[in-house]
N, C-alpha and C positions, 0 to 999 in steps of 0.2 A: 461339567458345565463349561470350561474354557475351551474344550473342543470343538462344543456344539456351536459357540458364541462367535468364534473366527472360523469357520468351515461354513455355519449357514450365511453368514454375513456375506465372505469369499463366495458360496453359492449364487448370492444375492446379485453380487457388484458384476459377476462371469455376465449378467443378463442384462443389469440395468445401470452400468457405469457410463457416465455423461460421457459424452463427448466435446474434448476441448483441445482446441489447435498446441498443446505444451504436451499431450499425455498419448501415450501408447495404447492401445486395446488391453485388455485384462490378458497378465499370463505373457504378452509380445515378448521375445527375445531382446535384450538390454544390446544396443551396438557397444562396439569396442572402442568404437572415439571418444571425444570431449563434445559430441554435438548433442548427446540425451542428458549430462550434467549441466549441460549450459542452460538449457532450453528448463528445466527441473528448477536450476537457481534462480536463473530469470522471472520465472514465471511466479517462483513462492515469493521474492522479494517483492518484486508489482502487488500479491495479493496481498501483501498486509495490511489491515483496515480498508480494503479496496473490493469491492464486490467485483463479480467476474466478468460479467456487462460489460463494466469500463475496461477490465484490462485486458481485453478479447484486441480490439484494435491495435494497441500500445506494443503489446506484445508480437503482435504479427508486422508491426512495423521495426521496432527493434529487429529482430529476426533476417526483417529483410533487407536492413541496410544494416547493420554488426550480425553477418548470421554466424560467426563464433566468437566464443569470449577470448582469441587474441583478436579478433577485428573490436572489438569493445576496447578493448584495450590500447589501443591506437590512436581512437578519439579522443579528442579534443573535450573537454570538460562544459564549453559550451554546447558542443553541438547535443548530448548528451543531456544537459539542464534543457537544451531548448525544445530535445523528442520529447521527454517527460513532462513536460509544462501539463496543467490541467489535473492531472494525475494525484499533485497534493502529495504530502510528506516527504517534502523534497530531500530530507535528509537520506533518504533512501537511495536517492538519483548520485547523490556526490559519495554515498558508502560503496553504490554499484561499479564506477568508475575504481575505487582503490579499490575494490576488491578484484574486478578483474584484472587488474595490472601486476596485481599478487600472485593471481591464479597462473596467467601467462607467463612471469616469472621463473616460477616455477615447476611450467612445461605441463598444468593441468591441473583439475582438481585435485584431492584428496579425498579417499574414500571415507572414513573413519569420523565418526561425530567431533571426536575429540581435536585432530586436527583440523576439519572444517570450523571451529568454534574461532581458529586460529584466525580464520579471516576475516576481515574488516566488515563489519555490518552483519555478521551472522549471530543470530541466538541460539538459544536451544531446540526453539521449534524448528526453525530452518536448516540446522544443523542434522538432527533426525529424521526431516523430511527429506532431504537431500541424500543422505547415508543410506536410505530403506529406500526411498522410491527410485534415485538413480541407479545405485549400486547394489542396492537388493542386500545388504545388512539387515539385522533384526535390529531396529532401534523403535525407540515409544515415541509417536509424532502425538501432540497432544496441539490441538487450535483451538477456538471455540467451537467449532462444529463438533470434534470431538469430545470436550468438556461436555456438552450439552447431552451429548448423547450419554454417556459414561456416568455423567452425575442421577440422570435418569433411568439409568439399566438398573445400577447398584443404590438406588435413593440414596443421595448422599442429600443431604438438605443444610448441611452447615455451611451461613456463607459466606460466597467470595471474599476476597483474595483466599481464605482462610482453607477453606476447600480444596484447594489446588492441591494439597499432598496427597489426601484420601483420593481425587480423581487420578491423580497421576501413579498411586500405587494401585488403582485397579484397572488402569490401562495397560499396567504391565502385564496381569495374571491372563491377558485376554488378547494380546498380541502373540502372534503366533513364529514358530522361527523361521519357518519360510513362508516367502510370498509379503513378508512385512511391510513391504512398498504398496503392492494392492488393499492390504489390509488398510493401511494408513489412508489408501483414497475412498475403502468404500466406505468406512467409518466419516471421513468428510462427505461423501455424494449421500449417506443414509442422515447426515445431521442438514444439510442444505435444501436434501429433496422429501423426506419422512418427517425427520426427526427436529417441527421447525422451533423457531421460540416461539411462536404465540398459542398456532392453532398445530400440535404434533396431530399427524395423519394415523394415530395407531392401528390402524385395520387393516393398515396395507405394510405393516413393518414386519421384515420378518425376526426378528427378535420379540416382536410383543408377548409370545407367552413366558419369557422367560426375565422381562422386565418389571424389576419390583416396584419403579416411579410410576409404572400403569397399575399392577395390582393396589397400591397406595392411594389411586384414584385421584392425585393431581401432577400427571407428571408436566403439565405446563410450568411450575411451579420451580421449577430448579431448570437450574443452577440458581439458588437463590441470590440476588443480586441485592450490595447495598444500597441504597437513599443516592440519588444523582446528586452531586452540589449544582448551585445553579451556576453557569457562566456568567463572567465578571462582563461589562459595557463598555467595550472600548469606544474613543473616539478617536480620529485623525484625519487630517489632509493630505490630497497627492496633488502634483501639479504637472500640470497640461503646457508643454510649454513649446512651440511649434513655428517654425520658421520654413517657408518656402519649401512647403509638399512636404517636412522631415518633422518628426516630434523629438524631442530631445530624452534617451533614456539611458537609466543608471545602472551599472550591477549592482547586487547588494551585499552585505557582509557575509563570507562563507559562515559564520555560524549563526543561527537564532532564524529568527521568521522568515521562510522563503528564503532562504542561505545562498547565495550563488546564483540564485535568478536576474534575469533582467527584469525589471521594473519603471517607474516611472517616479521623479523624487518626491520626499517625502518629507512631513516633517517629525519622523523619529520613533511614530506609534509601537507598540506592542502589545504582547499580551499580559503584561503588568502594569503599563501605565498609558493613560495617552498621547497625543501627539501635541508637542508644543505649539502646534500653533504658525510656527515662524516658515515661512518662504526662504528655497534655498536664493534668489535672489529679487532685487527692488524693480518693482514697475507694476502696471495695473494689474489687479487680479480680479478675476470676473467669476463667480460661481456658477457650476454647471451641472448641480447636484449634487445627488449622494448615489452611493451603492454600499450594500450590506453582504457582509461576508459570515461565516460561523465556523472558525478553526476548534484545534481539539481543546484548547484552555478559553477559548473567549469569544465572543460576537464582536465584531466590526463595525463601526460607520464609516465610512471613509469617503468624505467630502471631496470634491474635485473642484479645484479653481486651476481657471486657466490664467495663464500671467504674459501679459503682449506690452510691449513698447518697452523690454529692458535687454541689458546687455546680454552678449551671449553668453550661457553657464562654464561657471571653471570648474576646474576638475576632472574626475575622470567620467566618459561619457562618452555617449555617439548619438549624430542624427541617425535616425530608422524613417526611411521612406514611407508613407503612409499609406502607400499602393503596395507593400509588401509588408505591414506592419504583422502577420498573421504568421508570418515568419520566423519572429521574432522569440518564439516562446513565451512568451508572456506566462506566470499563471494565472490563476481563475480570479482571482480578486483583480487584479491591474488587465487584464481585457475586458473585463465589468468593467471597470473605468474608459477605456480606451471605448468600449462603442459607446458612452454614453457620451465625450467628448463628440464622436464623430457625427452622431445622431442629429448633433445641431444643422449642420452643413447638410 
């Protein structure tokens, strides 16, 4: 059965593997540089909790201004925060910088799960995906696409978190020791393009006769997932604060919400408590709305008042021209703020 399972699959992917600007044709010969690791690490970091949609651009821009990870490595931590802006989970943005500086260090990746684990911001999946699909190692890449699919071959129905051994020791039996790289993508392209969560395509899978979540008769039904908690209701304020064609904006703290981005000041919000309330300095404040945000612990309000006729801000800061504000990286919550400031004008 485990022959049939990674040889038809491997059959499958030969035909019908996506095509996406980070990945080789099924089978392609692996180059002997650092430019198919790079482009592999890049590419699986961007995807995490990130559909491929978005990071189709991200990536192709990356690529074209850092097209290898010692040119990543060179940059500047802003200019870096400020490609990635939009993107979300920015902690990923300031892991990618130390890890390429590590890597370049170094003189290149490392092939082996176990050393990759070594680097900054890598996991287990990323470690495995990296080790199989760059270097062609036999390692078990398990994601949700793959969960999804595996918890359904083998009915596994006990759930989440809880599940994750039993899928993960029958991902092993079914990983194959060569080709472990393609195996690991068609196992993702059959969970993303077959094998969906809602509605799975079974008719056109070619694993279906040999999947026991279909003969079961609900394999929509796994991975079974626990009860969502609800998200907590933040509130807080940003402030608009604009002097002769420049808006005044802040960095933020390397660690916690948006870590390292530019932004616009604030008075203190997060995702455990709200924002006090307090303006970083005295003079009129004018409300210019709200915008609603939804990170991964909590929903947003974030009120925008603008503040005209007070001293200029201390601290640390820069004006940002408002004719190249776009520039700026901003992420997705504070350019929601930023057009709806502009909107008035």
């Amino acid at each position: 059965m485990t022959a049939t399972i990674s040889d038809t699959l491997l059959n499958w992917y030969d035909k019908n593997a996506r095509t996406l600007p980070w990945r080789d044709p099924p089978g392609a010969a692996r180059p002997s540089d650092d430019a198919w690791p790079y482009r592999v690490w890049l590419s699986e970091v961007m995807l995490q909790q990130t559909t491929v949609a978005a990071v189709k651009p991200y990536f192709e821009k990356f690529t074209r201004v850092w097209p290898t990870v010692f040119d990543l490595a060179k940059a500047s931590d802003d200019d870096v925060m400020a490609a990635w802006a939009g993107l979300g989970y920015y902690s990923r943005a300031r892991n990618l910088v130390k890890c390429a500086r590590v890597v370049a260090e170094r003189g290149g990746f490392p092939e082996t799960e176990a050393d990759l684990l070594k680097l900054p911001g890598l996991g287990a999946y990323t470690a495995a995906a990296i080790s199989s699909i760059a270097f062609g190692h036999r390692a078990v890449v398990v994601d949700a696409n793959v969960e999804r699919v595996v918890s359904r071959l083998f009915n596994i129905d006990e759930p989440l978190p809880g599940a994750r051994k039993a899928i993960r020791a029958q991902a092993e039996t079914i990983t194959p020791q060569s080709r472990a790289g393609d195996f690991a993508q068609s196992m993702m392209d059959l969970g993303s393009q077959i094998c969906t969560s809602k509605v799975p395509r079974c008719l056109l899978c070619p694993l279906s006769d040999v999947c026991e979540g279909r003969r079961a008769g609900e394999p929509e039904r796994m991975p079974v997932k626990p009860p969502k908690k609800a998200k907590p209701e933040r509130r807080g304020i940003a402030f608009w604060i604009e002097r002769e064609g420049s808006v005044w904006l802040v960095k933020r703290p390397g660690a916690g919400m948006l870590g390292g981005m530019r932004g616009l000041p604030d008075d203190g919000w997060s995702a455990r408590s709200d924002g006090s309330g307090e303006a970083p300095l005295q003079g009129d404040a004018t409300s210019l709305g709200a915008v609603r945000h939804t990170f991964t612990h909590a929903h947003l309000t974030l009120e925008l008042h603008a503040i005209e006729g007070a001293a200029p801000p201390q601290g640390e800061g820069e004006w940002w021209p408002l004719d190249t504000l776009e520039e700026a990286g901003l992420p997705t919550l504070f350019a929601k703020a930023a057009r709806l400031a502009l909107a008035r004008d």
